[in-house]
TORTI-78267 format. One record per residue: x, y, z of N, C-alpha, C in turn. Coordinates in steps of 0.2 Angstrom, whole numbers. Atoms other than C-alpha are relative to their C-alpha. Example, Ala and Ser with C-alpha at 12.3 -4.5 7.8 and 13.67 -1.06 7.14 Angstrom:
// residues 2
    npx    npy    npz   capx   capy   capz    cpx    cpy    cpz
      4     -6      0     62    -22     39      4      6      0
     -4     -6     -1     68     -5     36     -4      5      3
This chain:
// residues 180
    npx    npy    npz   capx   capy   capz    cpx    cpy    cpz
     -4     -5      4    566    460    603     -6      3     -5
      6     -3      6    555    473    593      2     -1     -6
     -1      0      9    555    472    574     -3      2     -2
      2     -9      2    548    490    570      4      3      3
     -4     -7     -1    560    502    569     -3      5     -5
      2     -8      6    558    519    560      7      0     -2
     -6     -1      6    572    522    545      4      5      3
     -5     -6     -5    578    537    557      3     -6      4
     -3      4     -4    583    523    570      6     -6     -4
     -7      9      1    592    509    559      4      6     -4
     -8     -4      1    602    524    552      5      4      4
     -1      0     -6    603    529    569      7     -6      1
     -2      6     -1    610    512    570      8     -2     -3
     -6     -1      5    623    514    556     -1     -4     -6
     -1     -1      7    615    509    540      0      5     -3
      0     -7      4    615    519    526     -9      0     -3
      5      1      2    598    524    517     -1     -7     -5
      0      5      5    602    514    504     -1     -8      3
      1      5     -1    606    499    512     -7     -2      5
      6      0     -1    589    501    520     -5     -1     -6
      4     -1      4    580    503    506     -2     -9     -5
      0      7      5    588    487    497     -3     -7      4
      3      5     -4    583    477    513     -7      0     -1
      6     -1      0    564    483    510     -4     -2     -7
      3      1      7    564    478    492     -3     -6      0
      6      5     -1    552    462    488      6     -6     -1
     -6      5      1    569    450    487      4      1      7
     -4      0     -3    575    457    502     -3     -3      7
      1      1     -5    573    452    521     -6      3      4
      4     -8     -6    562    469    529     -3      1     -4
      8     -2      5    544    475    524      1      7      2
      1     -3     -1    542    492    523     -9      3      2
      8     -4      1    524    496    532     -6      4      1
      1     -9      2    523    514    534      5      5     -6
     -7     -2     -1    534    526    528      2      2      5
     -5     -2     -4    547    528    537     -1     -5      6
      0      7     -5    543    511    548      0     -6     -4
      0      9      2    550    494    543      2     -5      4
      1      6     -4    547    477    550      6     -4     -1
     -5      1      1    563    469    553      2     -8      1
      2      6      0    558    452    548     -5     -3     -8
      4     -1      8    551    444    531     -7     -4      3
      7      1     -3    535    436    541     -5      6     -2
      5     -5      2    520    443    535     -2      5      9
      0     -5     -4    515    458    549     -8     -4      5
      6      2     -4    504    453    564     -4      6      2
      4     -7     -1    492    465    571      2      3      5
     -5     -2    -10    503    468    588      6      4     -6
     -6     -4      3    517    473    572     -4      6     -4
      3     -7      4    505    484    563     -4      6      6
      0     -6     -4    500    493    579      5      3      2
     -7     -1     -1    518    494    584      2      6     -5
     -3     -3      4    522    502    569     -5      6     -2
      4     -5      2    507    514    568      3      6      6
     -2     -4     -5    512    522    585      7      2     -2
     -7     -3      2    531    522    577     -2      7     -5
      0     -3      4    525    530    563     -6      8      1
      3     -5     -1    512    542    571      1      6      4
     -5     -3     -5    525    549    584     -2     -2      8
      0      3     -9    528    546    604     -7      2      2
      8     -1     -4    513    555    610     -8     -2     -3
      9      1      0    500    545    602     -1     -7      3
      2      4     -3    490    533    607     -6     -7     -4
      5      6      4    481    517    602     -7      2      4
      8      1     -4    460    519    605     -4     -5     -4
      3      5      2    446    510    600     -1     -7      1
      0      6      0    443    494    595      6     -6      2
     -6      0     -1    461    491    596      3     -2      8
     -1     -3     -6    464    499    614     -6     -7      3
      5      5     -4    447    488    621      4     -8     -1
      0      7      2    452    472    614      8     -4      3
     -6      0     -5    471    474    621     -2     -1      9
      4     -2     -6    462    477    637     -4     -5      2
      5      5     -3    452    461    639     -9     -1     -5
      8      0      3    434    467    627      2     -7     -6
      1      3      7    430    455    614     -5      1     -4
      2     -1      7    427    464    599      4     -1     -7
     -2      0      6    428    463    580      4      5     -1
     -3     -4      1    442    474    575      0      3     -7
      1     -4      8    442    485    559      6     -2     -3
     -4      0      6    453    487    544      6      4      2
     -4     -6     -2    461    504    552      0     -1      5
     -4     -1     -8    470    507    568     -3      5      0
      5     -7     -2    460    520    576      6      3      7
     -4     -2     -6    475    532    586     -3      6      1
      2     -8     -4    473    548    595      8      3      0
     -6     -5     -1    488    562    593     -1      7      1
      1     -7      0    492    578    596     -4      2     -6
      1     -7      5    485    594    588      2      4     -5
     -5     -2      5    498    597    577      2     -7     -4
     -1      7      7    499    578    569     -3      2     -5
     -1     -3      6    500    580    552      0     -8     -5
      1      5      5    502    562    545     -5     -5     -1
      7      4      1    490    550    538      2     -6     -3
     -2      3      2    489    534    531     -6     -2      0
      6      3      5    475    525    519     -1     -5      9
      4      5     -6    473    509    538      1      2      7
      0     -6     -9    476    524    552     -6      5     -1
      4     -6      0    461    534    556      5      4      7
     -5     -3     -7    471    547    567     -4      6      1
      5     -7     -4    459    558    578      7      4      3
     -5     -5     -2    470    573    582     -6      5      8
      4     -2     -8    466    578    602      3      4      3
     -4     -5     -6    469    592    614     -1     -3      7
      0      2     -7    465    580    627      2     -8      1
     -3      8     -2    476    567    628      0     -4      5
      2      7     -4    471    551    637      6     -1      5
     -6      2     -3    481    544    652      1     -5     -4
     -2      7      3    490    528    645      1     -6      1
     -2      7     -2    490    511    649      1     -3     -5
     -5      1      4    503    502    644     -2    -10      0
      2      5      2    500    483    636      4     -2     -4
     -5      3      7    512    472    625      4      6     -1
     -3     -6      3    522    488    624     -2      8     -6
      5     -3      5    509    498    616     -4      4      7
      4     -6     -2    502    516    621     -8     -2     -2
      7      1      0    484    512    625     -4      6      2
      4     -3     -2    469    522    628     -2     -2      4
      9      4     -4    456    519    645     -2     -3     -4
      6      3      1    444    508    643     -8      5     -2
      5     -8     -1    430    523    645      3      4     -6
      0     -4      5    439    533    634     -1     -3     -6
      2      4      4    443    520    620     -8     -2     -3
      6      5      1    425    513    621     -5      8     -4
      1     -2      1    418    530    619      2      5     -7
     -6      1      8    431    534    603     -2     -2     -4
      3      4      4    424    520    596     -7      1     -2
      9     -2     -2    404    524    600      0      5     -4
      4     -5      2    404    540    594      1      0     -6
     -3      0      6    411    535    576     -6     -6     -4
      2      5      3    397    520    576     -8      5     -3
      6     -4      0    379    526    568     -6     -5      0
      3      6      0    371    509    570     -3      1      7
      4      0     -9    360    512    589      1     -9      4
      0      4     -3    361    493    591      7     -3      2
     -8      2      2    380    492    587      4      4      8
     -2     -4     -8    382    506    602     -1     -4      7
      3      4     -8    372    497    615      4     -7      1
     -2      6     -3    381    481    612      7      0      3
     -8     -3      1    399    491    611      1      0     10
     -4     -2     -6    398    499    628     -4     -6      5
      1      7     -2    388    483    634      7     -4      1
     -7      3      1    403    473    629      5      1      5
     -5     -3     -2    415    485    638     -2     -2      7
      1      2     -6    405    484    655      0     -6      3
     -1      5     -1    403    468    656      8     -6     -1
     -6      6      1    421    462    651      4      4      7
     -1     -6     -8    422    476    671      8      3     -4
     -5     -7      1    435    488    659     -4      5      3
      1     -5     -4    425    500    666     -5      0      2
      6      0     -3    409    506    674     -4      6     -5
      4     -4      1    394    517    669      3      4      1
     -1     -6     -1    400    530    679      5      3     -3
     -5     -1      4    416    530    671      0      3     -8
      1      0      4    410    530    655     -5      5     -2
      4     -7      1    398    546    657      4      5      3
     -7     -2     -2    414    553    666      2      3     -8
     -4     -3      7    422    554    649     -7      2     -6
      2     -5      4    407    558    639     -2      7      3
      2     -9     -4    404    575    651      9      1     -2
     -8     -3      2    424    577    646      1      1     -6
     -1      1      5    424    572    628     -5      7     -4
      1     -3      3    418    583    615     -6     -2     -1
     11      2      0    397    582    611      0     -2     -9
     -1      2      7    403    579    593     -3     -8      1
      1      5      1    395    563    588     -3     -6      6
      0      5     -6    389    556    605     -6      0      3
      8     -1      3    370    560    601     -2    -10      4
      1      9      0    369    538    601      4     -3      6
     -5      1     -4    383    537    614     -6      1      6
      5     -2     -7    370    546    627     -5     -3      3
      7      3      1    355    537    621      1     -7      5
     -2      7     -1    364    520    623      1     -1      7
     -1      0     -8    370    523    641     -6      1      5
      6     -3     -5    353    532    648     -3     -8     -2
      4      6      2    345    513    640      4     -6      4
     -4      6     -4    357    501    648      2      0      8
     -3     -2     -8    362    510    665     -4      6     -1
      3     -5      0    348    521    667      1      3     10
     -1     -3     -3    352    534    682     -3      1      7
């Protein structure tokens, strides 16, 4: 059973705002941990519910990447503070532990715990191109290849796709690990 809904849904459902709101207060049952996404449970929030509730709260068409996306996917990495998603070009919302890259080229999906995930390749280089660390990169797309999410080829596939914004270290790091 999910325990994120959006405040549209459980009025959908036939509360009132109100009686949502009184659920969300610190004496009540349900955490609010967007707006307009609350946990439908008084357990403190797992990372499965705070991803859950970033894709409620970022709309249908995004997508979980990064750190996030790889580690769902089998990598073992350290994951950050922020949920790192992908949406459309018209996303508009934001939130202080959502970095929300706004994309005209949305990822296919793989789907995981019921969560919109990025590729592997895409994800891996999402995350890469946001690192400034050269050692941090090499072990990132290391990491990736060796946990077989994806291949070199794949992985230069999507930087000839992706934008050249930020992928100076990206390029470096691949030509040094799987030189050509």
């Amino acid at each position: 059973m999910a325990h994120i809904k959006s405040t549209a849904d459980l009025r959908e459902s036939g509360l009132s705002p109100r009686e949502v709101l009184h659920a969300c207060t610190p004496a009540g049952p349900w955490q609010r941990l967007l707006p307009g996404v609350v946990l439908t449970r008084p357990s403190p929030p797992t990372r499965l519910d705070r991803l859950r509730a970033v894709l409620t709260f970022a709309g249908p068409s995004s997508v979980i990447t990064g750190a996030d996306a790889l580690a769902r996917q089998g990598a073992a990495l350290p994951l950050p503070r922020h949920v790192h998603v992908l949406a459309g070009s018209n996303a508009r919302r934001s939130h202080p532990w959502i970095l929300l890259e706004r994309t005209t080229r949305p990822p296919e999906v793989v789907l995981r715990d019921g969560l919109r995930l990025a590729p592997p390749a895409r994800a891996a280089v999402d995350l890469a191109r946001r690192e400034l660390n050269p050692r941090a990169v090499v072990a990132l797309l290391d990491a990736v290849v060796d946990a077989r999410l994806c291949t070199p080829g794949e992985l230069r596939e999507e930087l000839r796709l992706c934008s050249r914004r930020g992928t100076a270290l990206v390029r470096q790091a691949l030509r040094h690990l799987y030189p050509t």
